[in-house]
Backbone atoms as SQL, in Angstrom:
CREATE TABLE atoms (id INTEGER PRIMARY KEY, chain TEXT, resi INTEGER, resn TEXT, atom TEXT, x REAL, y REAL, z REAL);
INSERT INTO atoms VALUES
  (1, 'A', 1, 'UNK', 'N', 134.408, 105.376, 69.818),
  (2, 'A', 1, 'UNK', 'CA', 135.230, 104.247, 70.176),
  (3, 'A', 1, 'UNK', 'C', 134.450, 102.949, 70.008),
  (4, 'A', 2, 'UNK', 'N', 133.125, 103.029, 70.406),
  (5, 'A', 2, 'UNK', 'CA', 132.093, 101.451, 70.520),
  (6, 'A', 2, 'UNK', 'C', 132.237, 101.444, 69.270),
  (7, 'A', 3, 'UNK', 'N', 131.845, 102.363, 67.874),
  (8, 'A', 3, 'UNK', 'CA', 131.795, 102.109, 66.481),
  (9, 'A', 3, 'UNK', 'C', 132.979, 101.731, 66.243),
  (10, 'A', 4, 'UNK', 'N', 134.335, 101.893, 66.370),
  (11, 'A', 4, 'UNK', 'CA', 135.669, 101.820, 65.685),
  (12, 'A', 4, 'UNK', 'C', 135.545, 100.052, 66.035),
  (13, 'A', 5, 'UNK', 'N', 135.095, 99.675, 67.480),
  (14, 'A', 5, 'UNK', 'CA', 135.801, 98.241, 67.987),
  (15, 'A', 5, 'UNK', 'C', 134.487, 97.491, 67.126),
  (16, 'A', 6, 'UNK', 'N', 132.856, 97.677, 66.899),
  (17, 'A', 6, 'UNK', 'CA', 131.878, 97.384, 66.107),
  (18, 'A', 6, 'UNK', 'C', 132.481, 96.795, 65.191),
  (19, 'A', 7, 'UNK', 'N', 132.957, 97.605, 64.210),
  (20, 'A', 7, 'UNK', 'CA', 133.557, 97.734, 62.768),
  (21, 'A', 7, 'UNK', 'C', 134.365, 96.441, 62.537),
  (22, 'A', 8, 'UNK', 'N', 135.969, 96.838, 63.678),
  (23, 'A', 8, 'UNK', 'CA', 136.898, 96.060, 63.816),
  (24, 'A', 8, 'UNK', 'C', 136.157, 94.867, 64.096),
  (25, 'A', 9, 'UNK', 'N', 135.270, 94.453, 64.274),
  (26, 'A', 9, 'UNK', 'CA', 134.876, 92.732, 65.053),
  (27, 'A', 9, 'UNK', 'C', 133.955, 92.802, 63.222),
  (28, 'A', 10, 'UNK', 'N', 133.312, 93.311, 62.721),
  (29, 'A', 10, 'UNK', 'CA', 132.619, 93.489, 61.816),
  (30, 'A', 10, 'UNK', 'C', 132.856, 92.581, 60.712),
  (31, 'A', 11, 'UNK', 'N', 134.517, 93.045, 60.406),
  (32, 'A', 11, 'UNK', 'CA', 135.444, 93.007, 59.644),
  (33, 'A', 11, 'UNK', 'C', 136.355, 91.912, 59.937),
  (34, 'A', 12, 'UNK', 'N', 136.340, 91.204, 61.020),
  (35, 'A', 12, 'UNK', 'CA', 137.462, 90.012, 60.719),
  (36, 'A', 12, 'UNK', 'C', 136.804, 89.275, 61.549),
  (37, 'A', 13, 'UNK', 'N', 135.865, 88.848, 62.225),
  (38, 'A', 13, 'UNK', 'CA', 134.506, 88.164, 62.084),
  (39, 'A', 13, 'UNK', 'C', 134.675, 86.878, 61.074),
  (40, 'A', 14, 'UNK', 'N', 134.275, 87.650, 59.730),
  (41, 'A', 14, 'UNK', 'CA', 134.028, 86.887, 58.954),
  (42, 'A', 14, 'UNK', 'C', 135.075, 86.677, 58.100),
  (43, 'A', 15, 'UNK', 'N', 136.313, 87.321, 57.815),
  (44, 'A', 15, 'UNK', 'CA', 137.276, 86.868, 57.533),
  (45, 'A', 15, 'UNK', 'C', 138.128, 85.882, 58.178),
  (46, 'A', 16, 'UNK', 'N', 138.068, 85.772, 59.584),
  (47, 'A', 16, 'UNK', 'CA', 138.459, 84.716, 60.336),
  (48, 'A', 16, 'UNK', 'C', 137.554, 83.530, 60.318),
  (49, 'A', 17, 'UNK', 'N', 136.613, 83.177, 60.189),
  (50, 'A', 17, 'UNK', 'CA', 135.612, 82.389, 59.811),
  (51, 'A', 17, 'UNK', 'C', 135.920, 81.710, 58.284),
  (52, 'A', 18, 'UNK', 'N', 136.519, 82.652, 57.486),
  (53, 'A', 18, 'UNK', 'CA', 136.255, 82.224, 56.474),
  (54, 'A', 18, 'UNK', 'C', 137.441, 81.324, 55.985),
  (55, 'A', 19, 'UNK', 'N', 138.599, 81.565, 56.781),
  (56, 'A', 19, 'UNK', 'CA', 139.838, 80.667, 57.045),
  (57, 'A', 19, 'UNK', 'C', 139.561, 79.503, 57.390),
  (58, 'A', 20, 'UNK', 'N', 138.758, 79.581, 58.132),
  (59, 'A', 20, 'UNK', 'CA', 138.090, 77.515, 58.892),
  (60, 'A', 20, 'UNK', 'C', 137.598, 77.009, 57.714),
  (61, 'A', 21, 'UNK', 'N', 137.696, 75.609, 57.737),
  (62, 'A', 21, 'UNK', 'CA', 137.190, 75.157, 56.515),
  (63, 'A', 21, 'UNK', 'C', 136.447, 73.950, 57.278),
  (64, 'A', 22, 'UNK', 'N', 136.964, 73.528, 57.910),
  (65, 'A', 22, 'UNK', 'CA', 136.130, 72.708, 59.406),
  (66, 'A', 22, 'UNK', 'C', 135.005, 73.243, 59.507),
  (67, 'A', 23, 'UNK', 'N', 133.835, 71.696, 59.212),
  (68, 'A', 23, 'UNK', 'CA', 132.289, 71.941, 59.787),
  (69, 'A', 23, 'UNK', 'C', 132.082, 71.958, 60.835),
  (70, 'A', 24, 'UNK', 'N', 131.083, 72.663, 61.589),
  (71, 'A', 24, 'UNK', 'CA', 130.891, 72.382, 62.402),
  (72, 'A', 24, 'UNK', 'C', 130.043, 70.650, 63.205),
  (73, 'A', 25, 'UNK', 'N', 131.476, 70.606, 64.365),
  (74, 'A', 25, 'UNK', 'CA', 130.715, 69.222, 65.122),
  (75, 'A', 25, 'UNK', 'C', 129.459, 69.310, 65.951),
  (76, 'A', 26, 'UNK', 'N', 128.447, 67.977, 66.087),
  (77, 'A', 26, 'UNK', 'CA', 127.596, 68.190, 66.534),
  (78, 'A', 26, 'UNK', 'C', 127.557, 67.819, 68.334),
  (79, 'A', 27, 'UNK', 'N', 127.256, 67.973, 69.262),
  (80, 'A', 27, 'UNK', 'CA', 128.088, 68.142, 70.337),
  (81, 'A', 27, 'UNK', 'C', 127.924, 66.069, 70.796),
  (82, 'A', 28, 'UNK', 'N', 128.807, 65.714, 71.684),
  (83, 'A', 28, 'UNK', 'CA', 128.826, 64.368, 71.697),
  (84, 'A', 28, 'UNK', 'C', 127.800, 64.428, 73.066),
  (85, 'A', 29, 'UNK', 'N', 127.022, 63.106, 72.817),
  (86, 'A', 29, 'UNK', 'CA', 126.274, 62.633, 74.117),
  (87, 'A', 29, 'UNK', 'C', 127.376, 62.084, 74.770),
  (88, 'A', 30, 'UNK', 'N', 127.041, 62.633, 76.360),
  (89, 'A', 30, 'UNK', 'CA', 127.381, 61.866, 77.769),
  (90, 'A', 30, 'UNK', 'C', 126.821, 60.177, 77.574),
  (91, 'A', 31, 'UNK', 'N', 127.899, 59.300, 77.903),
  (92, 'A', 31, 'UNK', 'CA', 127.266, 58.025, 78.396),
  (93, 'A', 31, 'UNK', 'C', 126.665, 57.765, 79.705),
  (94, 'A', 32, 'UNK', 'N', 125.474, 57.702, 79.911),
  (95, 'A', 32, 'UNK', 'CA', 124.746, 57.754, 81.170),
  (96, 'A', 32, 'UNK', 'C', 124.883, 55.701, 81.600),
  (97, 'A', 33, 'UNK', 'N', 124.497, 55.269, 82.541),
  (98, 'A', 33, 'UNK', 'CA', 124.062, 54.196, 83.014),
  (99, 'A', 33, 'UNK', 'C', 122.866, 54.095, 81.887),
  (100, 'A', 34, 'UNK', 'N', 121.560, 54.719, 82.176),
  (101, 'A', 34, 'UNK', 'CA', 120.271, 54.222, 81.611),
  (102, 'A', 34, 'UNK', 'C', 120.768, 54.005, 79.869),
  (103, 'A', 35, 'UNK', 'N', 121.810, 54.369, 79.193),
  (104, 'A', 35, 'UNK', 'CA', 122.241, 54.560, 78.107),
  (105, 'A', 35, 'UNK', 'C', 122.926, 53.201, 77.678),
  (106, 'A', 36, 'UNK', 'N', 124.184, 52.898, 78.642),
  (107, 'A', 36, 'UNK', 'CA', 124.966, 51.887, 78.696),
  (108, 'A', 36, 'UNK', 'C', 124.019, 50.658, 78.817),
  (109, 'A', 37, 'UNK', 'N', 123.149, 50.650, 79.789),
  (110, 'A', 37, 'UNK', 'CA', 122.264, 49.529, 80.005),
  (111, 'A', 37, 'UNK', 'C', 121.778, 48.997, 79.193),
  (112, 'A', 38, 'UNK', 'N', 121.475, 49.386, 77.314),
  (113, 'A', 38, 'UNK', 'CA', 121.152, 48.668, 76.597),
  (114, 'A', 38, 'UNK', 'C', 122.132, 48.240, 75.338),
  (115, 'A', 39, 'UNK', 'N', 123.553, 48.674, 75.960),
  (116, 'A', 39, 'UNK', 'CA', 124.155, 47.851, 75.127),
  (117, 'A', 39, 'UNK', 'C', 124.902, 46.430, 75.354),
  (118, 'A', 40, 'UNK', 'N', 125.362, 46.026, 74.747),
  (119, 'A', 40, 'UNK', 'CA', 125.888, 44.362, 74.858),
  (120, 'A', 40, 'UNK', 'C', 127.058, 44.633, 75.392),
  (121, 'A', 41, 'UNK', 'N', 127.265, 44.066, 76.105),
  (122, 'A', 41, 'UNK', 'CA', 128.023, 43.718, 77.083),
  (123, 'A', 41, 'UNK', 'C', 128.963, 42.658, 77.388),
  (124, 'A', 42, 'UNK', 'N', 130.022, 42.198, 77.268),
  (125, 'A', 42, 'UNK', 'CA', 131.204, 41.099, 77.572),
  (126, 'A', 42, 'UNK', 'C', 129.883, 40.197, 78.581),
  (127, 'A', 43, 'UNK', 'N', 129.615, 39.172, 77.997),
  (128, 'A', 43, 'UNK', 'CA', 129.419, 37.822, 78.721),
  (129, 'A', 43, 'UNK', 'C', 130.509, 37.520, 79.648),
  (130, 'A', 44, 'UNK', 'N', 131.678, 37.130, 79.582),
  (131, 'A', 44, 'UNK', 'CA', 133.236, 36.467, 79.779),
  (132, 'A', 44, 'UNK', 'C', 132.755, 37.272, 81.609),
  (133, 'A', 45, 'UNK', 'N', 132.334, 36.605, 82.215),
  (134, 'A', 45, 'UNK', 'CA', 133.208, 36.977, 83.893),
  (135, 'A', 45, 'UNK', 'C', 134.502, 37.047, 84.207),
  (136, 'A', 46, 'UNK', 'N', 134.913, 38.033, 84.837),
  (137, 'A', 46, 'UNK', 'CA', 136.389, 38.011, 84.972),
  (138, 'A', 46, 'UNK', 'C', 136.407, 37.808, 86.530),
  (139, 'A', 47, 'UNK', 'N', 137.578, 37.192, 87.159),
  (140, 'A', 47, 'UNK', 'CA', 137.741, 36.417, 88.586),
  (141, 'A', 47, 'UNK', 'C', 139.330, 37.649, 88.791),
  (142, 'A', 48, 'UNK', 'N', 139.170, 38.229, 89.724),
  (143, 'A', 48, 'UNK', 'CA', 140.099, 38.757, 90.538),
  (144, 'A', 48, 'UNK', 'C', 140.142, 38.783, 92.194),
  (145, 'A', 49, 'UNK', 'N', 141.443, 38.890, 92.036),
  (146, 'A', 49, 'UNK', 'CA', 142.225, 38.671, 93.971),
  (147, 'A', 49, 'UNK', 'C', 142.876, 39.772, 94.368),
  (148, 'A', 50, 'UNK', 'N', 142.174, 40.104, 95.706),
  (149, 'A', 50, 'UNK', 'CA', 142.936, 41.202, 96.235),
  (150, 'A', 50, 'UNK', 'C', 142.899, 41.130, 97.471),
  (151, 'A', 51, 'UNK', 'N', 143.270, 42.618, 98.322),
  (152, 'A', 51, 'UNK', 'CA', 142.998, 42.650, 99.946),
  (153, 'A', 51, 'UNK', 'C', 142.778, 44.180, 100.211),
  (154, 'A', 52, 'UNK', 'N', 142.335, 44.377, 101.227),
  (155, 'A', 52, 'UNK', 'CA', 141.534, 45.596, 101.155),
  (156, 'A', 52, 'UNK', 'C', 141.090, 45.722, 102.650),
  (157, 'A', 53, 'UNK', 'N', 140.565, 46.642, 102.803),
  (158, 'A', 53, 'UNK', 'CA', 139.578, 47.131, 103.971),
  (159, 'A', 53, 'UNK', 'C', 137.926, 47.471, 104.375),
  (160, 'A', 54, 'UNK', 'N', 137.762, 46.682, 104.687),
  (161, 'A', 54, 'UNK', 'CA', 135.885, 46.349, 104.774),
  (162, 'A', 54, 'UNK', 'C', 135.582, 47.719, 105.736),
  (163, 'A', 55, 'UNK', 'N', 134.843, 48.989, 104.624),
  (164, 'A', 55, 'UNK', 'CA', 134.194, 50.122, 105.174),
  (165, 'A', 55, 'UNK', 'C', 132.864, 50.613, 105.188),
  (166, 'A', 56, 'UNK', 'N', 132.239, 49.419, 104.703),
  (167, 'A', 56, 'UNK', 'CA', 130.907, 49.103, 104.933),
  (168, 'A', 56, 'UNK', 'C', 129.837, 47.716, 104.550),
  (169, 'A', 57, 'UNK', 'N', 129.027, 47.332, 105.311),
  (170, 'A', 57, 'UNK', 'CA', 128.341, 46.482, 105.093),
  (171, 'A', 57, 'UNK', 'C', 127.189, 46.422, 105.401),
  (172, 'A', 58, 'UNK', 'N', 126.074, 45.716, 104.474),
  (173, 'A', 58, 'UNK', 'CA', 124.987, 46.120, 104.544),
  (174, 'A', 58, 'UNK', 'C', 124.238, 44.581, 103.894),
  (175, 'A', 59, 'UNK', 'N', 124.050, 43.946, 105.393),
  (176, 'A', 59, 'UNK', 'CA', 123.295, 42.439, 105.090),
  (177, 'A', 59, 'UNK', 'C', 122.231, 42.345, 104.776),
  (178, 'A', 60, 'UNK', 'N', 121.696, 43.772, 105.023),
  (179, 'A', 60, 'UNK', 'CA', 120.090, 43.345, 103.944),
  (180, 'A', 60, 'UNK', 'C', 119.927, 43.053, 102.798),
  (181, 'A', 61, 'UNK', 'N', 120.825, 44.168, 102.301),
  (182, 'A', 61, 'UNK', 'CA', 120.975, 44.358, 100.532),
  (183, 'A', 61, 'UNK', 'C', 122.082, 43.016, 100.513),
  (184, 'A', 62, 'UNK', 'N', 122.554, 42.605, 101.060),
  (185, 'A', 62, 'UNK', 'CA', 123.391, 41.619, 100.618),
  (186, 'A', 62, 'UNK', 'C', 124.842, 42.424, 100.039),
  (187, 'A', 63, 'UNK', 'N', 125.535, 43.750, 100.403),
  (188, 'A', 63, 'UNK', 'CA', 126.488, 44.437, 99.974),
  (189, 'A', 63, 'UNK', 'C', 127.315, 44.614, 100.909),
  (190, 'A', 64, 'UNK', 'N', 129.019, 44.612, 100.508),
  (191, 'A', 64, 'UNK', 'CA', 129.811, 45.232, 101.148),
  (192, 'A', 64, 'UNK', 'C', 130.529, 46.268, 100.299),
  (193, 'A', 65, 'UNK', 'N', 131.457, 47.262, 100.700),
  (194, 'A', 65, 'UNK', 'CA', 132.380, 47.720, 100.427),
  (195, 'A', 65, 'UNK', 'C', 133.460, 47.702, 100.785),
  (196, 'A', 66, 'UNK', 'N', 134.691, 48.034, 99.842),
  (197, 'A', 66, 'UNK', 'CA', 135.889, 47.398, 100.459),
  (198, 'A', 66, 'UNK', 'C', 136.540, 49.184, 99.699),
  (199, 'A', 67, 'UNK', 'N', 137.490, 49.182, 100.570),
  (200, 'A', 67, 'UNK', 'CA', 138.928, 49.790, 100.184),
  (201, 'A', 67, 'UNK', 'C', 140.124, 49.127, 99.592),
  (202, 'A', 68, 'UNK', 'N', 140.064, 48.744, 98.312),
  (203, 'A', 68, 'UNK', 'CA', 141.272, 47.816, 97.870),
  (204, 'A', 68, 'UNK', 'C', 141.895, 48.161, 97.410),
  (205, 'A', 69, 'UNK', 'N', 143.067, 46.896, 96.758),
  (206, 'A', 69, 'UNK', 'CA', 144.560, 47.404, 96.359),
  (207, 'A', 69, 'UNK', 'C', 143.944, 47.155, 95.214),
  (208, 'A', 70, 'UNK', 'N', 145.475, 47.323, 94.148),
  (209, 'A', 70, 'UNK', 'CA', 145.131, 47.204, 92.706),
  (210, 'A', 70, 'UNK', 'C', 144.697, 45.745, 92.107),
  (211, 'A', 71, 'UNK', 'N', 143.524, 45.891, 91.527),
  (212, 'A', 71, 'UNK', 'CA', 143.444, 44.208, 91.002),
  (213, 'A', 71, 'UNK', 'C', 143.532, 43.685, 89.974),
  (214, 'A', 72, 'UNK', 'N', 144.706, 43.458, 89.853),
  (215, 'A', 72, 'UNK', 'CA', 145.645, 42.968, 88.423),
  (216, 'A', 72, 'UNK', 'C', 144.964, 42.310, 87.703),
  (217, 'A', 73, 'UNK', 'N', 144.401, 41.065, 87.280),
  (218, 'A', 73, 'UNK', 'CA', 143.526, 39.986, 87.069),
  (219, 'A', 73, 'UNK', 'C', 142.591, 41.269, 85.887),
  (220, 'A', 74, 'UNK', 'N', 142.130, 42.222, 87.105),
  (221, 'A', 74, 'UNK', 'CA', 141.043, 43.185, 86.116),
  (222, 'A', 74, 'UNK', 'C', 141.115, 44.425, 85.616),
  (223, 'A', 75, 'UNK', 'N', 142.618, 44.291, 86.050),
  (224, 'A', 75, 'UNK', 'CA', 143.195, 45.924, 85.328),
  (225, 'A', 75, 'UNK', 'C', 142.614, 47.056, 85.965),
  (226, 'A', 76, 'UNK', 'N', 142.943, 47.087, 87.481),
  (227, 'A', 76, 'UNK', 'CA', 141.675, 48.293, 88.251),
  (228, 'A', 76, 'UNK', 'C', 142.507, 48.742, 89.223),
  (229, 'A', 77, 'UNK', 'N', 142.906, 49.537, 88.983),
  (230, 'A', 77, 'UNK', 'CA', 143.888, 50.570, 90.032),
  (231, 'A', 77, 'UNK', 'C', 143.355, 50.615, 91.482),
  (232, 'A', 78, 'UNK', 'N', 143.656, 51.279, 92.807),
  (233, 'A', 78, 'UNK', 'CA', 143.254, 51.029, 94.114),
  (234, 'A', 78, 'UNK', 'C', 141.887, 51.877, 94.169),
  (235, 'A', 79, 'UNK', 'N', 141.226, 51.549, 94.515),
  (236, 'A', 79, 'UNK', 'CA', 139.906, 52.427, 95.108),
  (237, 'A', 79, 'UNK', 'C', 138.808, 51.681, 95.853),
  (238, 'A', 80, 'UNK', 'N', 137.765, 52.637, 96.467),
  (239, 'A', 80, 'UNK', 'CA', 136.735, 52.072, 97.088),
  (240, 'A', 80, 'UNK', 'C', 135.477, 51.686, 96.317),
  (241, 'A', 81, 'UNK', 'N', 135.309, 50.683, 96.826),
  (242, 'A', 81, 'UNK', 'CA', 133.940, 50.013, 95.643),
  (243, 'A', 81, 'UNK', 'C', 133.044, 49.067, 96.650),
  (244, 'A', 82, 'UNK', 'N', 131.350, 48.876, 96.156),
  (245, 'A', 82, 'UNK', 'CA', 130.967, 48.502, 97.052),
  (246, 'A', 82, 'UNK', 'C', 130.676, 46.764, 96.331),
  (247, 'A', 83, 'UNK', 'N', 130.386, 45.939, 96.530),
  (248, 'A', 83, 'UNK', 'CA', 129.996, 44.902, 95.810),
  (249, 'A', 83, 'UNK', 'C', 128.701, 43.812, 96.698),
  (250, 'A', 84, 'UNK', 'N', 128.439, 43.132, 95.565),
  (251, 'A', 84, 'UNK', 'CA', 127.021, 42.163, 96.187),
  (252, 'A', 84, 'UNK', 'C', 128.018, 40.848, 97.061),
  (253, 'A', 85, 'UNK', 'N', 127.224, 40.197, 97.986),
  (254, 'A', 85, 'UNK', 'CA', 128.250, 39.165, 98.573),
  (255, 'A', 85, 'UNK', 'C', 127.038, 38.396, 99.370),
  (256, 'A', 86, 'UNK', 'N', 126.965, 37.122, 99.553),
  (257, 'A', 86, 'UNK', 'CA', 125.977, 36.372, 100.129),
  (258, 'A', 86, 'UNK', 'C', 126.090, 36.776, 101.375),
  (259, 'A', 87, 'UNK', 'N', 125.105, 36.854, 102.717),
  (260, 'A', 87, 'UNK', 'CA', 125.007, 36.742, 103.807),
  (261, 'A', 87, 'UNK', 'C', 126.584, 35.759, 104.535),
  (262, 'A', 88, 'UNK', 'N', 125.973, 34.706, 104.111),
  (263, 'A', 88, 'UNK', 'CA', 127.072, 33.577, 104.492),
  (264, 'A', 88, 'UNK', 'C', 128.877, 34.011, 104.631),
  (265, 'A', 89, 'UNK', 'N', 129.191, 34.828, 103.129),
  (266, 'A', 89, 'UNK', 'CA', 130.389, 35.143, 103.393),
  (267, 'A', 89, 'UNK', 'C', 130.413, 36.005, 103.832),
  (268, 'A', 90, 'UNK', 'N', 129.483, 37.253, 104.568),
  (269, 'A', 90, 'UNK', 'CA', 130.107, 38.356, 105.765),
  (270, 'A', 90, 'UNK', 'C', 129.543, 38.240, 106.950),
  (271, 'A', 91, 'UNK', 'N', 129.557, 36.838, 107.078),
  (272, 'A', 91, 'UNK', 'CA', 128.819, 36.723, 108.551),
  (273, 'A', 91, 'UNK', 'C', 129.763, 37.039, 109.670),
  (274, 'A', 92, 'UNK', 'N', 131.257, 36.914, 108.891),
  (275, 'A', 92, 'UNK', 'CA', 132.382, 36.958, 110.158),
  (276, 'A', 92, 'UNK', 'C', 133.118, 37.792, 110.285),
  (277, 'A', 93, 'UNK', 'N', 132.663, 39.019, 109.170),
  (278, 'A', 93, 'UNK', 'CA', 133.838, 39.968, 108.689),
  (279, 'A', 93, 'UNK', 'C', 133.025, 41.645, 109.175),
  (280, 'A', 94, 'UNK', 'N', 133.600, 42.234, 109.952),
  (281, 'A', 94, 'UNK', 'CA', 133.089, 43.649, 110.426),
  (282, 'A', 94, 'UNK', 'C', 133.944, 44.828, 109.855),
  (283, 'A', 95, 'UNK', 'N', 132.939, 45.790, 110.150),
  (284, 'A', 95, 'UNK', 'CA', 134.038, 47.089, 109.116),
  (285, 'A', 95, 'UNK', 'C', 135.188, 47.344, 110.042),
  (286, 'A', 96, 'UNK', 'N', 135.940, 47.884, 109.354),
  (287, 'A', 96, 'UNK', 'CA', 137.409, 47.763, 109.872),
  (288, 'A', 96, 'UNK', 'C', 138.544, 46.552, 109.454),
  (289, 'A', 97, 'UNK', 'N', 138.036, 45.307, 109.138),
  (290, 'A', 97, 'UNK', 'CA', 138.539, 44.113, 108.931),
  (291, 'A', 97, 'UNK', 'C', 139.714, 44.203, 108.004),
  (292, 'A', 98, 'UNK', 'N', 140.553, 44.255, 108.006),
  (293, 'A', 98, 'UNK', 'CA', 142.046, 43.882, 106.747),
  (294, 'A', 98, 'UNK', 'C', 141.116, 42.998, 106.055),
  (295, 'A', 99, 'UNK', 'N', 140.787, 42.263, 104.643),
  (296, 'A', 99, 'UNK', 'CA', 140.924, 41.779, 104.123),
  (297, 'A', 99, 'UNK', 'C', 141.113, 40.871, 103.476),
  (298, 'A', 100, 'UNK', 'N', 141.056, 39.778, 102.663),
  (299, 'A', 100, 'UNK', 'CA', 141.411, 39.187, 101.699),
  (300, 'A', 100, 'UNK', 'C', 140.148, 38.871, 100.633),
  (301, 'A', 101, 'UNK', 'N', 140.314, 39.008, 99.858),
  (302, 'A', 101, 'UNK', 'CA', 139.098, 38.381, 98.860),
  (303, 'A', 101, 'UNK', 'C', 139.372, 38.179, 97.778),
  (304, 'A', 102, 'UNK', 'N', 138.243, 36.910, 96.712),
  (305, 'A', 102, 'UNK', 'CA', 137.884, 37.195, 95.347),
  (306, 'A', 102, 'UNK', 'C', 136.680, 37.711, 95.099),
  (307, 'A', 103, 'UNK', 'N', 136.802, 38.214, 93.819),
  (308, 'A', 103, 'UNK', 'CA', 135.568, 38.637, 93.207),
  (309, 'A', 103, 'UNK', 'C', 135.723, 38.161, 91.708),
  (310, 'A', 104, 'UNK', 'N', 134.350, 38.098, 90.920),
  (311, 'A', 104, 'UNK', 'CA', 133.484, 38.067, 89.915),
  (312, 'A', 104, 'UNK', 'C', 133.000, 39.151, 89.197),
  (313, 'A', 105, 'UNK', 'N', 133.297, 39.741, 88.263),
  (314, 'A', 105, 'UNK', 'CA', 133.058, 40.393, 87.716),
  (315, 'A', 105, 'UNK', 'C', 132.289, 40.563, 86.154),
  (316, 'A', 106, 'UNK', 'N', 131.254, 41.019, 85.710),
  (317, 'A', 106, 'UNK', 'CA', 130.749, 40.552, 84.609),
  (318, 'A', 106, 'UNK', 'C', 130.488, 41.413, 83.680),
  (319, 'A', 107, 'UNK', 'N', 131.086, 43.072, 84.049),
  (320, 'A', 107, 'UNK', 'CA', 131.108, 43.709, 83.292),
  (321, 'A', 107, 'UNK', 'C', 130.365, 44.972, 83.823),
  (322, 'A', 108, 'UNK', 'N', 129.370, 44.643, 84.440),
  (323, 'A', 108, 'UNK', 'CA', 128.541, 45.606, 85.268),
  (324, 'A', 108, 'UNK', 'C', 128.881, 45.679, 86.530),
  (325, 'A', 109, 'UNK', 'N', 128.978, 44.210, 87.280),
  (326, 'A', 109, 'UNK', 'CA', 128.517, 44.526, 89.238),
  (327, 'A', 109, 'UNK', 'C', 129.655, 42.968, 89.435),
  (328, 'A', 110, 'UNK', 'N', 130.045, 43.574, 90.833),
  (329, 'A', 110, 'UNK', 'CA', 131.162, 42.659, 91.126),
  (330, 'A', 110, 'UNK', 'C', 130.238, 41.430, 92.489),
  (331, 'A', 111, 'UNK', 'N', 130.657, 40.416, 92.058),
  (332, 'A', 111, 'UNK', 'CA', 130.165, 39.561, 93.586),
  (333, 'A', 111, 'UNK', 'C', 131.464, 39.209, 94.098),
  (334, 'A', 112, 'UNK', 'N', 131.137, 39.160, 95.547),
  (335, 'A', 112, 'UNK', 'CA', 132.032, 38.662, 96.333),
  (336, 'A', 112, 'UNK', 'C', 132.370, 37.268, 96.714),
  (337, 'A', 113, 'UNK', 'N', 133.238, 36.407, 95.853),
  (338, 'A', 113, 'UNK', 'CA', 133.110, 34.965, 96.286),
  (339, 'A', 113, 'UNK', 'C', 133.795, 34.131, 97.382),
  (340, 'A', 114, 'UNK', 'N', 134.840, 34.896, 97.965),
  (341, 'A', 114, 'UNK', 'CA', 135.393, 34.476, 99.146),
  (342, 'A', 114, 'UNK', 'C', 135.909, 35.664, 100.006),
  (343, 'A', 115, 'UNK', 'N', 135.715, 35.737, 101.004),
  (344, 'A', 115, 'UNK', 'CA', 136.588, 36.656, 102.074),
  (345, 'A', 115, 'UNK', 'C', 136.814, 35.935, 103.394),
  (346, 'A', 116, 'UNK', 'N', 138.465, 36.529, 103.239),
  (347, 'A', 116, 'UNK', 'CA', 139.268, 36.058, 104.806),
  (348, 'A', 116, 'UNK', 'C', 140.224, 37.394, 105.813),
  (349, 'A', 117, 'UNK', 'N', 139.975, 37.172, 106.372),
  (350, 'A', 117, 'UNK', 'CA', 140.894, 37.761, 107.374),
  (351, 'A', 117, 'UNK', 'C', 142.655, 38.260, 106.734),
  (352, 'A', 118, 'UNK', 'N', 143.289, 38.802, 106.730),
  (353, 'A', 118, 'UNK', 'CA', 144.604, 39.008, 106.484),
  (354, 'A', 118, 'UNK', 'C', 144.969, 39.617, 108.189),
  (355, 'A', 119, 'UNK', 'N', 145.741, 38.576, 108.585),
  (356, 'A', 119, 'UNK', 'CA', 146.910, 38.741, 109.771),
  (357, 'A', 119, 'UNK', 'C', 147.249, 40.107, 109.618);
């Protein structure tokens, strides 16, 4: 029986092979960060407005994160993201906070240029 199924794979193996006429592809690289980092990049900052939920902050690094809505302006569906933001603008804003903000965007890392309260 192992010889009969041997044979059978033996035998159309390479007749099925020989139907492809397609080379073989060579496999594609993953785009990593350390990869992306040396290519050129949109100069153009893009400015978007949204509102969201402040779920972390971190005044050393100068970072918050927000839970936001979609931000039209940058074509970015709802999700959590963390961004850079001066001391100054989260001096008044604690996690939990509703929201309002702009941001800066440059292709890589977003800054935070205004945040307010939403009622």
């Amino acid at each position: 029986m192992k010889k009969t199924v041997l044979m059978a794979a033996m035998i159309t193996l390479p007749l099925g092979l020989a139907g492809c006429d397609k080379k073989a592809e060579a496999p594609k690289a993953e785009a990593t960060a350390e990869a992306m980092g040396d290519m050129a990049m949109s100069a153009e900052v893009k400015h978007g407005k949204g509102t969201g939920t402040v779920t972390a902050i971190d005044p050393a690094k100068g970072t918050v994160t927000l839970d936001h809505s979609e931000l039209a302006e940058l074509q970015w569906p709802a999700m959590k993201m963390g961004f850079a933001a001066k001391p100054e603008i989260l001096k008044d804003v604690k996690v939990g906070d509703k929201v309002s903000f702009e941001i800066d965007w440059d292709g890589k890392a977003g800054t935070v240029t205004a945040i307010g309260m939403v009622p």
